[in-house]
N, C-alpha and C positions, 0 to 999 in steps of 0.2 A: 518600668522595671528593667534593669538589666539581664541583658541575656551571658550567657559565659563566654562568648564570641567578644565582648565587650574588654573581657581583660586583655590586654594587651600581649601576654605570653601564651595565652590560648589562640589568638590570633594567629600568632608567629607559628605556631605549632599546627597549624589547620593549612596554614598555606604552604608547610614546608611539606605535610601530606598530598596533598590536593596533585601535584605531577605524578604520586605516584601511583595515586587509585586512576587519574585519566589514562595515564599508560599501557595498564592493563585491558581498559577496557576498549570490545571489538563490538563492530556493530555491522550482521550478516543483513544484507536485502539482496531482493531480485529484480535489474535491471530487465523488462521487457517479460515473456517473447510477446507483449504488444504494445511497448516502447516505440514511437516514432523515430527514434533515434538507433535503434536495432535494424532498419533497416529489412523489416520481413521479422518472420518467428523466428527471432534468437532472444536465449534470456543467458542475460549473465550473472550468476550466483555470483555476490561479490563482500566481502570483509573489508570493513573501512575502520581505518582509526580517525577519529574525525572526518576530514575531507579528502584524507591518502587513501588509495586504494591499497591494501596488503596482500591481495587473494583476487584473483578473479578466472572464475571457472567457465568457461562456454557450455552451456547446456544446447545440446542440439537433437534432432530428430523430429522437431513437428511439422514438416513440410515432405517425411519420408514416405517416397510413395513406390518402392522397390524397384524401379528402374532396369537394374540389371535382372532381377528373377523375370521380368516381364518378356524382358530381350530372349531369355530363355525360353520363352514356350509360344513364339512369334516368329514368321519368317524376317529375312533379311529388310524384306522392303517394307514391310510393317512398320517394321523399330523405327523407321524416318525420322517419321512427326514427333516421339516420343523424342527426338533427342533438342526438339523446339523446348521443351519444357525445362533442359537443365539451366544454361543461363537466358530466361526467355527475355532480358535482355539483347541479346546478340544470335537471334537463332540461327538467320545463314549460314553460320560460321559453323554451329554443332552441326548444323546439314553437313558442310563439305568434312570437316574434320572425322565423323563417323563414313560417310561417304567412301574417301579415300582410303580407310584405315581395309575395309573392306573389298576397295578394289586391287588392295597389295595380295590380300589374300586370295583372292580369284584370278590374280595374275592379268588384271585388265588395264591397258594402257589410253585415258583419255586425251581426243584430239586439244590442237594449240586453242582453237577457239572455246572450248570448254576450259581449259586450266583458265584463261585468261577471264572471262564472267567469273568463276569461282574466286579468283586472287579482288577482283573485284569489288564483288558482292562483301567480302570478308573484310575489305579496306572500309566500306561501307559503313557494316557492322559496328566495328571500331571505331567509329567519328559518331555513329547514333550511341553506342553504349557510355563512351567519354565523356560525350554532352551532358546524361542525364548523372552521370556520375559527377562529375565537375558543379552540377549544378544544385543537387541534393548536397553534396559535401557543403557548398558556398551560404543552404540554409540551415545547415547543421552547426557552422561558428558564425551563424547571425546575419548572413548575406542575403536579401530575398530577391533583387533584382535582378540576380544573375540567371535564376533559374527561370526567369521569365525570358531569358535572353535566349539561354540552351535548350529550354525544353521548345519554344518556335521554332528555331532550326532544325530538330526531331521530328517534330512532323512533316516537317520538308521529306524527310528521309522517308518519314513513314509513308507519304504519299506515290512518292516513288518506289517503296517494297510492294505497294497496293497493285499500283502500274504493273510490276516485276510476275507478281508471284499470284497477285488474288489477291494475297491476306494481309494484316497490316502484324500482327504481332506472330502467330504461329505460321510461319511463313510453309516449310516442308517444300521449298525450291527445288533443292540436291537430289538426284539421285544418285543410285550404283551405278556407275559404267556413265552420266553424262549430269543432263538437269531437267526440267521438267516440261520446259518450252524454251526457245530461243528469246534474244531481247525482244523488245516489243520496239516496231518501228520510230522512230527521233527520240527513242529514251535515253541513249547517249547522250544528244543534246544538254534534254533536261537534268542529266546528273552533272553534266559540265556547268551550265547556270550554276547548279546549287553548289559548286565549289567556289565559282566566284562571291557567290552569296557569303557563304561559311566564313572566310575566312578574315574578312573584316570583322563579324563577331569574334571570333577566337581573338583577335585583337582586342577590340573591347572588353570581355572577359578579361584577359588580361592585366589591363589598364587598371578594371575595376581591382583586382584583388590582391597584384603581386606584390604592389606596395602599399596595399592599405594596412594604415598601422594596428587595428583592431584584430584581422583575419592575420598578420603575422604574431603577434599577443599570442590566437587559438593554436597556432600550429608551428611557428619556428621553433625549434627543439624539441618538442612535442614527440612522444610515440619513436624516439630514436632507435632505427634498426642495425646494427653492425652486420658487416658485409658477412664476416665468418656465419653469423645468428642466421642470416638471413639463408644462407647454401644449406643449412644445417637444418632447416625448419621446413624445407620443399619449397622454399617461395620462389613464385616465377610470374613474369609480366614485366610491369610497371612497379609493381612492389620490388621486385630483386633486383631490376633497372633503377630504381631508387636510392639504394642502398650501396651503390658503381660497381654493381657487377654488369657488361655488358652483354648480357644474355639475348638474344632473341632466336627463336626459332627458324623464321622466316630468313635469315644469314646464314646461322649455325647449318640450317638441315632444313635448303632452302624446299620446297613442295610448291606444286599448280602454278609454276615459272615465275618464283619469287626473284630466281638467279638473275631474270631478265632484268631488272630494274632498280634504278640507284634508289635509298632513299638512306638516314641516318638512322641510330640508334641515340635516343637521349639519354643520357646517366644525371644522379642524382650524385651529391656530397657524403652525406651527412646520415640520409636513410630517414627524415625524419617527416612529419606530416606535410610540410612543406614542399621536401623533395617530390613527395610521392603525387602532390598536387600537377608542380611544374612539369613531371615528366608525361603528365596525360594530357598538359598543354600541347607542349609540343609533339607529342604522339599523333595528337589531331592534323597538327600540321603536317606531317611525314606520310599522314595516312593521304593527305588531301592531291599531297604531291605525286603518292604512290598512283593515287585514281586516276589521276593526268595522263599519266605515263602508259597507264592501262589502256585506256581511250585513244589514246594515240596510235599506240601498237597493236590493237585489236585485231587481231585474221579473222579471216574467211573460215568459211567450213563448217563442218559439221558438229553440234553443240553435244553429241554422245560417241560413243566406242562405237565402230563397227562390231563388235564382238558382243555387245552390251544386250542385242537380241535373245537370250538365252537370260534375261535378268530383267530388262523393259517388257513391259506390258506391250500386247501388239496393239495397234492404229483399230478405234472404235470399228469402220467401214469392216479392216481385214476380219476384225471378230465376225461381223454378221453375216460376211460373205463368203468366208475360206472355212473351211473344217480344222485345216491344219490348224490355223490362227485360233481356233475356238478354242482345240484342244489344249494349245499351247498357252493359253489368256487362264484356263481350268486347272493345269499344272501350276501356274506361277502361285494363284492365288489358294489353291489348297496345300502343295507342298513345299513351296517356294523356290528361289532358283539354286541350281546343285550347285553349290562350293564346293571345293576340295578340302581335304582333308588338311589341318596344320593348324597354327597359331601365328597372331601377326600384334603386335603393338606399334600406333601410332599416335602420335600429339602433334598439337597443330597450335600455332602461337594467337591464342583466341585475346579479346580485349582486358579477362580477366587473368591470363596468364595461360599456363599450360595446359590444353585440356586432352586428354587420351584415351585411348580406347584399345584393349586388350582383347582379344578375342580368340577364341579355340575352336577348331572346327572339329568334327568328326565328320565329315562330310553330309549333304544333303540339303535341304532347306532351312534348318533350324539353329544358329550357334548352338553349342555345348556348354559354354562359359562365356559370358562377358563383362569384362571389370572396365568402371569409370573411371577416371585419376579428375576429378572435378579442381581445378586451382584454388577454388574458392575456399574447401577443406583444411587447405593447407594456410592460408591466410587467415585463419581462426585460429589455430592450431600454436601460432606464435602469441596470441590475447595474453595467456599467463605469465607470460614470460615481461610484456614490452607494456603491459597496465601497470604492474606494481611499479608504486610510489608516484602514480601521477594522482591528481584531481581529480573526481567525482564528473567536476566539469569538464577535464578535458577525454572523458572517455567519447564522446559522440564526436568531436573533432580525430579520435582515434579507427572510430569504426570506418566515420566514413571516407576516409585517406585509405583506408584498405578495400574496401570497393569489392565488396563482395558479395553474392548474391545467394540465398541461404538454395534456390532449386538444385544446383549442381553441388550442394555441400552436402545435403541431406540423399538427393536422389532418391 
């Protein structure tokens, strides 16, 4: 039996409908927050017409664990370890970057030997956080090889933060006024090897993906950020070096004697996934060159402030044997060490971009106020803007070209 489909003007009449009811129709789902392709708890509310994205919303907060209120009812030297946890990809770095912020405010001046471990330790950082980011990105559009390549060279590093610090992931190196121990005898060395090691992988990396035709498919044009978007949306790193703005911190508003040493700033064209890939290629390498130069120029001396005594915990021995030492081991840890009074902001050119720290003193042990400026925040913050009208498929080639890490976003 014929159906009315059948006559030939009904036909005609049903398909000349048929674009207009699909037009209309949206179709709301929730990307993540336990999406492997989110990268941590992020979920994106997202409105699709077919396979276009139209909408896409960042839903954030489930990684919030108040951060700053904590800062608030904690002394100085407390808050350390706590700042391991914003991107506990690159914790050295949150060491020295809160660190610093707080020795502006107490007006303490760290020796050469100290700036130069921190500039270090940070270059460090940044070639472990890059690896694992380059390499998660590589199987995010389909690459599995590579992550086997970066994430071995990572444990290099990691065994060397072990050597460094004790810990392999919550490191709390940094202190106020210096660091927590000196280097440990021929660890220079062995961070020299592991540059020679690095960098014929970052080659290989390379090789594998700059021209592989499939991985330029996922990300050439892809996620295109304009320079104006980019200044206008907070982005800073690799993301805003992407997009040719030549931003860096460590130039701009060099800190811990960045002034001392050559290295480049790479810029991107276009802003787009690709860019943002190629310039944490060669990030790596600049950082590699930077650690050279480190090692080379290394001083003598003493790895904290002479004035740092008033903020360092005194030597175990001096506690058990001096009164003074006792009292003063009693003071640190029940009302912390006295800041003066005032307010200081600083940012430090971290691997995920700008990370800062605000702080208000009223004087005595305890901030008043302390605000985060985490990069990562702001690196979401542009999603709505730079998803609409791609593919369903190329949001995870989107995320992870932006390299963000949801601890410092949420806080």
């Amino acid at each position: 039996m014929a159906t009315e489909y059948a006559f030939p003007e009904n036909a005609a009449r049903a398909a000349a409908a048929a674009p207009e009811e699909f037009e209309t129709e949206k179709m709301s789902i929730s990307m993540g927050p336990s999406h492997p392709s989110t990268h941590g708890v992020l979920r994106l509310q997202l409105e699709l017409d077919g396979e276009t994205v139209v909408k896409c919303d960042p839903v954030i907060g489930y990684l919030h664990r108040g951060d700053e209120k904590i800062a608030e009812n904690m002394t100085y030297n407390q808050f350390v370890p706590y700042t391991d946890r914003l991107d506990y990809l690159a914790p050295l770095a949150n060491n020295v970057a809160y660190a610093i912020a707080v020795e502006k405010l107490a007006k303490l001046e760290v020796p050469p030997r100290c700036q130069a471990i921190r500039a270090l330790i940070c270059e460090m950082a940044r070639v472990s956080s890059h690896l694992l980011g380059v390499g998660v990105y590589a199987m995010d559009t389909g690459a599995m090889t590579v992550f086997l390549y970066t994430f071995t060279e990572r444990e290099k590093l990691y065994t060397l933060f072990e050597e460094l610090t004790g810990a392999r992931f919550t490191t709390s190196y940094t202190r106020i006024g210096g660091l927590a121990r000196d280097l440990p005898e021929g660890w220079l060395g062995r961070v020299s090897k592991f540059c020679d090691e690095v960098l014929p992988v970052i080659d290989e990396v390379d090789s594998l993906l700059t021209r592989n035709r499939i991985f330029l498919d996922r990300t050439d044009g892809i996620g295109a950020i304009s320079k104006q978007d980019a200044i206008a949306y907070g982005l800073t790193g690799a993301n805003l070096r992407a997009c040719g703005v030549a931003s860096d911190l460590r130039k701009d508003k060099p800190y811990t004697g960045y002034e001392q040493y050559e290295f480049d700033i790479p810029v991107g064209t276009k802003g787009d996934c690709f860019d943002r890939y190629i310039v944490r290629i060669e990030e790596m390498r600049q950082s590699v060159r930077l650690i050279r130069q480190i090692i080379a120029k290394m001083p003598d001396g003493p790895w904290y402030a002479p004035d740092a005594v008033r903020i360092f915990a005194p030597k175990k021995e001096k506690i058990l044997t001096s009164m003074e030492e006792l009292i003063q081991n009693f003071m640190l840890v029940t009302e912390g060490p006295q800041i003066p009074a005032g307010e200081v902001y600083f940012e430090a050119e971290n691997p995920k971009g700008a990370l800062g720290f605000f702080i208000i003193s009223k004087g005595g042990g305890v901030p008043y106020r302390l605000k985060i400026r985490g990069p990562s925040f702001s690196s979401l913050c542009i999603l709505p803007k730079v998803a609409v009208g791609c593919m369903v498929a190329d949001l995870p080639a989107i995320l992870g070209s932006l390299d963000f890490v949801m601890g410092e976003c949420d806080r």
